[in-house]
C-alpha positions in Angstrom: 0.0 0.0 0.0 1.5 3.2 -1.1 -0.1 7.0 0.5 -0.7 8.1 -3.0 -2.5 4.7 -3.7 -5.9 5.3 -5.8 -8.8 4.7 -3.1 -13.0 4.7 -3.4 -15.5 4.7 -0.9 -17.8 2.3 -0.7 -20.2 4.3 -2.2 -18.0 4.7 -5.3 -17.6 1.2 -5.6 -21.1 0.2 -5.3 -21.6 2.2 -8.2 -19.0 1.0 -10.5 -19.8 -2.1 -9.5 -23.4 -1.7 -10.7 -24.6 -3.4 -7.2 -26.1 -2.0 -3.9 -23.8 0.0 -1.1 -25.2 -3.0 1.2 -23.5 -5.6 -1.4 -20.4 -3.5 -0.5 -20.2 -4.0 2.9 -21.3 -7.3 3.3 -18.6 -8.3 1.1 -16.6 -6.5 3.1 -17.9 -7.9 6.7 -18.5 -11.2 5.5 -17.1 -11.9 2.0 -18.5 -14.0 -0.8 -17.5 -16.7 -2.6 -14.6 -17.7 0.3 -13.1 -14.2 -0.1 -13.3 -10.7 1.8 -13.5 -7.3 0.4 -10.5 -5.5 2.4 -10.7 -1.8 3.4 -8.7 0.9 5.1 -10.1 3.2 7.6 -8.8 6.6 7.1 -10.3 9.9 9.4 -13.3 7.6 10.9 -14.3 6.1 6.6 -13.5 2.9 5.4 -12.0 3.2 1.7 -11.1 0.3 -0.4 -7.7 0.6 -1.9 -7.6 0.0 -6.0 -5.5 -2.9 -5.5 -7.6 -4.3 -2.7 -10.6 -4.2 -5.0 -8.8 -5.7 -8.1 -7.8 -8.8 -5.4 -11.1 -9.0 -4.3 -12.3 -9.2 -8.4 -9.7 -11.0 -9.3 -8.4 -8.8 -11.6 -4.5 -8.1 -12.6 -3.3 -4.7 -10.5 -2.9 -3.1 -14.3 -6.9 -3.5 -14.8 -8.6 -0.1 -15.0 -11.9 0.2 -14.0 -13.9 0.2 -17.6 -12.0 -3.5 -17.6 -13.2 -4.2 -14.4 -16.6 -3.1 -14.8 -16.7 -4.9 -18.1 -15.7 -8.4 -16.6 -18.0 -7.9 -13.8 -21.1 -7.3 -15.9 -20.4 -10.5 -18.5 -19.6 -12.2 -15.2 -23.7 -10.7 -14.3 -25.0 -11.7 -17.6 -23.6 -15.5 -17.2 -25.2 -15.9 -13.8 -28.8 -14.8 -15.5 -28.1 -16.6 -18.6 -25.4 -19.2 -18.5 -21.9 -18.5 -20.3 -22.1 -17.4 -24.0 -20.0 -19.3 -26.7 -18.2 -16.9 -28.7 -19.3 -17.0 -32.6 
């Protein structure tokens, strides 16, 4: 973890995460899927540090957060629909 590290609030990541700010922190209190969604608490807020998040999506720490929004929502679309064969 570096100071200048990017960090969101759970509000922010509720919303590029397309899900609810209660999804937030019960990932964060008691995880999903066998994993945890870690946070900092800086000043009295919890904040979720850009490499904590990719961890918790499983993403590579060079992901940016169209990619990581992208992956998330086929990952949405496959849970409603079942996986799509490419064509």
């Amino acid at each position: 973890m570096s100071i200048s590290e990017e960090r969101y609030s759970f509000a922010e990541v509720a919303k590029m995460l397309d899900v609810s700010l209660s999804s937030v922190w019960r990932w964060h209190l008691t995880g999903t899927k066998g994993k945890k969604l870690q946070s900092v608490l800086v000043g009295g807020r919890r904040f979720v540090l850009k490499s904590q998040l990719d961890a918790f999506c499983g993403m590579p720490q060079t992901a940016s957060a169209s990619q990581l929004r992208r992956r998330l929502a086929a990952r949405k679309l496959d849970a409603r629909i079942g996986p799509t064969k490419p064509q």
